[in-house]
N, C-alpha and C positions, 0 to 999 in steps of 0.2 A: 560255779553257782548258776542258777538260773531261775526261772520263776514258778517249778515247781508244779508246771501245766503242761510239760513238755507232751508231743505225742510219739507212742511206742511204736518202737519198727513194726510190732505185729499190726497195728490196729488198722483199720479198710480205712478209708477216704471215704466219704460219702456225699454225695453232690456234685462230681466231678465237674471239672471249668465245662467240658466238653455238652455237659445239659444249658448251655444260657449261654446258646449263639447270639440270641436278642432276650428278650423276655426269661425271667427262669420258669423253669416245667415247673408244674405243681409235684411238688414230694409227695411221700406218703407219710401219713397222719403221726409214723413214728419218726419221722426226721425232723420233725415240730420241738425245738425245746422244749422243756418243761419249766411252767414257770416259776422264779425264783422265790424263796421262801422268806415272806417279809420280815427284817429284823427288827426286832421292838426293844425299846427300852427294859421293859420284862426278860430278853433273850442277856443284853448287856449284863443286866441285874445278876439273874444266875450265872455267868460265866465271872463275873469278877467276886462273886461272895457277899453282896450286899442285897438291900431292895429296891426295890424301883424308886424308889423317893429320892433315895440318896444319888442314885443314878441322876435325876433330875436337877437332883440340887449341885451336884457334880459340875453340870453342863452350866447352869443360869446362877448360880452362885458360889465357885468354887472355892472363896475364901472364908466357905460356911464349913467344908470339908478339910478333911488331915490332907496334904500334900501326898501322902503313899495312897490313901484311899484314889484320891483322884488323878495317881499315874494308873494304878490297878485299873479305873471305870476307862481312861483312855486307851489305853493296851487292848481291852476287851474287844470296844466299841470298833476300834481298827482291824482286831481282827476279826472279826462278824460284818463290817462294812458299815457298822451303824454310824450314822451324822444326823444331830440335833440340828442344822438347818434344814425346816424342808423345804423341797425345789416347789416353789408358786401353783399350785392347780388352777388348770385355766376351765371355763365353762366346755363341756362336752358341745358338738359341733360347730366348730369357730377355727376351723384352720389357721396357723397362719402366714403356711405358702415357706416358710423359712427350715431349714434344717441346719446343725453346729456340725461340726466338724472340730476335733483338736488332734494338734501334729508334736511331737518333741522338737522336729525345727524345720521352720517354714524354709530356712534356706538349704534344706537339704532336698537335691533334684527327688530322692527318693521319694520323699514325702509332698513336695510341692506336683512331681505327676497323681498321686492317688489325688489329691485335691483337685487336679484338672478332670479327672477322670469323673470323679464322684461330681462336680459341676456341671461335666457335658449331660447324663443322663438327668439332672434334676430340671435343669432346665425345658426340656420338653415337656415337662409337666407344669412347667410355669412356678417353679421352686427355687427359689435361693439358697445359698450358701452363705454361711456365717463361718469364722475363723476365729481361732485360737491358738497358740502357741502355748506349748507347758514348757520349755526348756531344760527337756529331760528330767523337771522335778514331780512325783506323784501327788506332791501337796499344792502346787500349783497346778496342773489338772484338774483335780477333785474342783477346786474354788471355779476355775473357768467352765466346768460344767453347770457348778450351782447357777452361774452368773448366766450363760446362755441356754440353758435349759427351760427356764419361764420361755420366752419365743422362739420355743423352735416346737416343730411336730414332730421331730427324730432328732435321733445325735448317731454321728458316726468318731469312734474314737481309734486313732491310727496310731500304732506301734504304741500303746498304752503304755506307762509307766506304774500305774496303777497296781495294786494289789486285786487277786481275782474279786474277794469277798465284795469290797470296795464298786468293783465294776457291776458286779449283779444286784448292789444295792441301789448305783443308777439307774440298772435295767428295769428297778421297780417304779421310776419315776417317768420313762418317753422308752418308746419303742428307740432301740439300739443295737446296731451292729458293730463288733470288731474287726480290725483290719490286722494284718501280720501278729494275729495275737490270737491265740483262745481259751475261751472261759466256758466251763462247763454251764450250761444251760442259758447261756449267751450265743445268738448267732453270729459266724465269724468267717472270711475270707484268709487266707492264709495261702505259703506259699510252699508245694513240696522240691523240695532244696536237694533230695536223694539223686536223684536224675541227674543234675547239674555237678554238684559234688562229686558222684561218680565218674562223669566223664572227665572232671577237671584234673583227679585224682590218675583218670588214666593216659592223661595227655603229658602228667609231667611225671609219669614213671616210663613212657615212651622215649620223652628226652633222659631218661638214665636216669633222673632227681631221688633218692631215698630218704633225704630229712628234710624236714619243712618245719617252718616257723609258721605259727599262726597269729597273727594281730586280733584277737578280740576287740570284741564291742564295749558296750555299757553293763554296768554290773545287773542291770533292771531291767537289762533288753530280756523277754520272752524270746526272741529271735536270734538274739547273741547264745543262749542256751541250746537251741536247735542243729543252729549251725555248728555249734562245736561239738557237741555231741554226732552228729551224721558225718563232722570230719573226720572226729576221732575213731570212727567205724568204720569210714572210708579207707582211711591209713593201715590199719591194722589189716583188712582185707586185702590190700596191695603191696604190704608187708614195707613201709613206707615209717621213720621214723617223724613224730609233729610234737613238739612244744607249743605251748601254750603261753603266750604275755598277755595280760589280762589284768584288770580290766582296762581297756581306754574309752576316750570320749569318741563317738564315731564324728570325725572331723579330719580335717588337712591336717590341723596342729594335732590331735592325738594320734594320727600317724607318723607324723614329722620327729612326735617325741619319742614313739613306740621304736625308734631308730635306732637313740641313745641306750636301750638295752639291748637290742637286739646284736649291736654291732662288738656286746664283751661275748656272743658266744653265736657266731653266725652261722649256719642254714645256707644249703644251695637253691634254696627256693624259700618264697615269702610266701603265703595266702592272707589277705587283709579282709576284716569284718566290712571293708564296702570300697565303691571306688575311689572317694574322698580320701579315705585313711589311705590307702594304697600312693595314689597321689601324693600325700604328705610323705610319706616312707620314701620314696623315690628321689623327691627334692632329696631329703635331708642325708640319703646315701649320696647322692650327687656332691653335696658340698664338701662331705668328705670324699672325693674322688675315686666312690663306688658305685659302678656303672651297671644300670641295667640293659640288656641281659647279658653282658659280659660277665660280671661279677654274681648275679645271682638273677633267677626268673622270679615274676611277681604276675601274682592272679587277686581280682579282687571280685567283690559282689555288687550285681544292679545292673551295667553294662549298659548306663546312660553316656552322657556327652564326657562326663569328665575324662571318663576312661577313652573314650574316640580324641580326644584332640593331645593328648600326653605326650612325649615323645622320650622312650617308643610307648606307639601305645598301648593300653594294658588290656589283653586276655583278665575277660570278666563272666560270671555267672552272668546270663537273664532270668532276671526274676518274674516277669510277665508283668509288670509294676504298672502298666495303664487298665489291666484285668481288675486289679484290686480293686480301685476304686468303683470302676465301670460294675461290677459286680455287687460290691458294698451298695450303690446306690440303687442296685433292683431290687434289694433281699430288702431295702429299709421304703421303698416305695410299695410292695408287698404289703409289709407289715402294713403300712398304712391303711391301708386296703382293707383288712381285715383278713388278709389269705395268708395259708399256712409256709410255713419257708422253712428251707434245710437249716439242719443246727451247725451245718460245716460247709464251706466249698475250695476245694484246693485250685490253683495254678499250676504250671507245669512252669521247670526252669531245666536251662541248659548251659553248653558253654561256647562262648564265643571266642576261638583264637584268637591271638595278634600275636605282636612282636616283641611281646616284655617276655616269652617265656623261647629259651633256646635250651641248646643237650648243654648237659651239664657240665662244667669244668672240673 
């Protein structure tokens, strides 16, 4: 499963990392999103089979409505992106110097460097940063934007839980970038994972490895979808058998538990949806007295600290994870600006060897 915005092996990259040394180029006028189509109570109306009235009375009165009426107006509204609260309009010229940010979890390195990142460059401009955490929920998101959206001049929303519709109905309320996520007609930073995946794929067919286990992410991850998908393509090209456990929580403990299955039907090589989960996988073979890379190689994604200080340590994707933010924060001070900016910008990732991956037993 995934979110259903995945991008296709054919399609070009457009805005490559390599244009936004410092400052990004100016694009041209067709790499400008198009902007998104505002959803009205009218739009809810026709898609559920009622009128607008009853849409209204739905929202501010629903014990005026039949209970099926007002799952039908809610089904609708969600999928079109429409919300009956609107985010506060502030007076035209009144900056105020503040940008939101929200992460699914502040203590994940992954997330906590795009937040340093997206900090360093706002600050030169004399701009703050505001925080939120969704904890992986799309309905706690949605609220935390309502809630920092009145003061902020932008939002940047990193590894979205969100449904696409949902996010371009924000895009109608503050200039907004995506981070490891994209939405059509929403500008987004994103990471090409092809590169990285390939090599990973060809460092552990070098060690002899033919079946791999793969540790999924989040059922909601956009990125969880990609990944799996470019692995599954990866494998098949290197003639490489991979299973799939899916979904878990990307954490220590969702890899520590992603263990307990993996170990009724074991794989001479692991790949984990990040380094945290890899890390958790590794304790929890350890306690049962499977050793890595004796017993099996493990590769994980990010290729921050977690993965450096393990023992051994673990061979990781780089995801280019200080680009995001650093990037995310040019394309939303742009907007600001009133100048035109790419609808897409990729990173590049690779793979970092160590010591969790040996030839196979």
């Amino acid at each position: 499963m995934t979110d259903g915005n995945e991008r296709r092996d054919d399609e070009d990259d457009t805005g490559a990392a390599t244009t936004m040394p410092g400052r990004p180029a100016s694009p041209s006028p067709a790499d400008a999103p198009h902007a998104p189509h505002r959803v009205t109570i009218r739009d809810v109306a026709a898609l559920a089979g009622v009128s607008p009235s009853t849409v209204s009375r739905a929202f501010a009165l629903p014990d005026r409505v039949s209970t099926a009426t007002v799952k039908r107006i809610l089904d609708a509204a969600e999928r079109l992106g429409y919300h009956d609260d609107r985010v506060e309009s502030r007076p035209a010229g009144k900056p105020t110097k503040l940008v939101g940010i929200i992460v699914p979890d502040i203590a994940n390195q992954f997330f906590s460097t795009i937040m340093r990142g997206v900090q360093r460059e706002l600050q030169g401009d004399g701009i703050s940063l505001m925080v939120a955490e969704s904890r992986e929920d799309a309905r706690a998101e949605r609220e935390a934007f309502d809630r920092l959206a009145p003061y902020a001049d932008g939002m940047v929303l990193a590894g979205s839980r969100m449904p696409d519709a949902t996010i371009r109905k924000c895009a109608q309320t503050r200039p907004l970038v995506v981070v490891n996520r994209e939405v059509r007609g929403v500008p987004s930073v994103v990471v090409d994972v092809r590169s990285g995946i390939d090599q990973a794929l060809q460092c552990l067919t070098d060690h002899g490895h033919r079946r791999v286990t793969y540790l999924d992410g989040p059922a909601a991850s956009w990125s969880a979808g990609v990944r799996w998908k470019t692995l599954k393509a990866a494998c098949e090209r290197h003639g490489v058998t991979v299973r799939r456990l899916w979904p878990n929580p990307p954490t220590f403990d969702g890899g520590a538990a992603a263990a307990e299955r993996y170990v009724a039907s074991p794989t001479d090589a692991v790949v984990a949806h990040n380094d945290l989960m890899a890390a958790g996988f590794m304790a929890a073979m350890r306690a049962r007295g499977v050793r890595c890379p004796d017993d099996y190689s493990l590769l994980g994604f990010d290729d921050g600290v977690v993965a450096r200080i393990c023992d051994p340590a673990i061979a990781s994707i780089n995801l280019s994870v200080p680009k995001l933010g650093a990037y995310a924060a040019r394309i939303l001070l742009r907007r600001l600006a009133g100048e035109p900016v790419p609808g897409r910008i990729t990173v590049p990732s690779s793979l970092t060897e160590r010591a969790s991956i040996a030839d196979a037993r």
